[in-house]
C-alpha atoms as one frame of an Amber mdcrd trajectory, in Angstrom:
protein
  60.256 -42.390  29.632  60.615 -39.914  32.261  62.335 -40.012  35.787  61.869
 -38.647  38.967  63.724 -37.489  42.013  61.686 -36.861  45.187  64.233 -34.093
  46.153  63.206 -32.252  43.396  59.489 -32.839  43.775  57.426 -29.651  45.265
  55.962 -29.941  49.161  52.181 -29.206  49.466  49.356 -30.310  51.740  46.952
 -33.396  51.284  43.689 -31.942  49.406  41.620 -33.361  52.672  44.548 -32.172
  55.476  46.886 -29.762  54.433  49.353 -30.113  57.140  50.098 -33.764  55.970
  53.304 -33.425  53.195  52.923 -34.683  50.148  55.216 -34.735  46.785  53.982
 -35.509  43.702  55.835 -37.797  41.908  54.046 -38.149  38.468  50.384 -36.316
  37.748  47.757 -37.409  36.415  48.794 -35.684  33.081  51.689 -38.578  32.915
  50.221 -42.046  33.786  46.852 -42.988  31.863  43.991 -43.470  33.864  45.797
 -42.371  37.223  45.049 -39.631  39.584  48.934 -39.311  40.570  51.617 -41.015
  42.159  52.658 -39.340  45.675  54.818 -39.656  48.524  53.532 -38.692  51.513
  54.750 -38.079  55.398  52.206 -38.702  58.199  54.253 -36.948  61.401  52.888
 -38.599  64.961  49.278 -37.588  65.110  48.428 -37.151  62.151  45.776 -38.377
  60.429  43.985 -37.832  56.754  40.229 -37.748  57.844  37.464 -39.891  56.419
  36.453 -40.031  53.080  35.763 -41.691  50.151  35.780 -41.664  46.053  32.861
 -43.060  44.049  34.805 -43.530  41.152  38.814 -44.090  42.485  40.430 -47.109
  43.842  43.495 -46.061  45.906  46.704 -48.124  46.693  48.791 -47.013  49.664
  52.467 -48.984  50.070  53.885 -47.728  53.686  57.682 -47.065  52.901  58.544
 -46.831  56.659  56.831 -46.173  59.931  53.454 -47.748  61.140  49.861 -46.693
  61.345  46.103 -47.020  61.171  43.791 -47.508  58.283  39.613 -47.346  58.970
  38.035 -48.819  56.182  34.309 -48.142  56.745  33.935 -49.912  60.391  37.061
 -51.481  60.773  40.736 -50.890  61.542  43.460 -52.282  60.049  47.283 -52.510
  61.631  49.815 -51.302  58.851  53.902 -51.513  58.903  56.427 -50.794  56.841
  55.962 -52.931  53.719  52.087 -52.987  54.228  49.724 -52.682  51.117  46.533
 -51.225  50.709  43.654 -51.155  47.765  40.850 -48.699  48.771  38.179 -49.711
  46.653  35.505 -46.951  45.049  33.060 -45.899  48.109  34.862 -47.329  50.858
  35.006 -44.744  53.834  38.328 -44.579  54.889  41.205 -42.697  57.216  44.347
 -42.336  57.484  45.797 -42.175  61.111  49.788 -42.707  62.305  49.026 -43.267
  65.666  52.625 -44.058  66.232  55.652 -41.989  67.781  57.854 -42.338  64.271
  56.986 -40.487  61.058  54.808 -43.011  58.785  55.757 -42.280  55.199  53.996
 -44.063  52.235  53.895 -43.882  47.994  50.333 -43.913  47.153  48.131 -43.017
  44.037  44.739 -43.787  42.299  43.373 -45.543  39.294  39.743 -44.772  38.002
  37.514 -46.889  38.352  36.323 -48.358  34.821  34.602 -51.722  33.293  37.999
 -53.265  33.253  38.764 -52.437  36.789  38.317 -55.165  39.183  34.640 -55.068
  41.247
């Protein structure tokens, strides 16, 4: 067992956009077969640019705020309480297109025979 306080969790930069916050809430070390569990602040404008993982599916859960998700071609509407599963290869991006701070927990899971196709 082990617990966490997001006031006592270091600030640093998205690995794709560095000026996006992030805190790390549990590493990869700490939850089997998981990249890490983050919080993360999108101020107005910002955006994480498009990318994908060949072997990662990511879920983001938007805490507050609103945004944009493109997932290869298409954009999806997201508000507080929205839920997303990135699956492995999908091109996506993160945008808050919106004039409030969009804040979301997110992490990854590795993709393996078990996972879901």
């Amino acid at each position: 067992m082990k617990i966490t306080h997001l006031d006592h969790c270091a600030e640093q930069g998205l690995s794709h956009d560095a000026e996006i916050v992030k805190k790390i809430l549990f590493h990869e070390n700490e939850l089997p077969a998981s990249v890490r569990l983050s919080h993360a602040v999108f101020k107005p404008g910002q955006k994480a640019s498009a990318h994908s993982h060949d072997d990662l599916y990511e879920i983001f859960y938007v805490i507050g705020g609103s945004g944009l998700f493109r997932i290869n071609e298409d954009a999806y509407r997201v508000t507080t309480g929205s839920c997303m599963r990135i699956d492995p290869g999908e091109l996506h991006e993160v945008i808050n297109d919106s004039h409030d701070d969009m804040i979301m927990i997110y992490f990854g899971l590795a993709q393996s025979e078990g996972n879901i196709a």
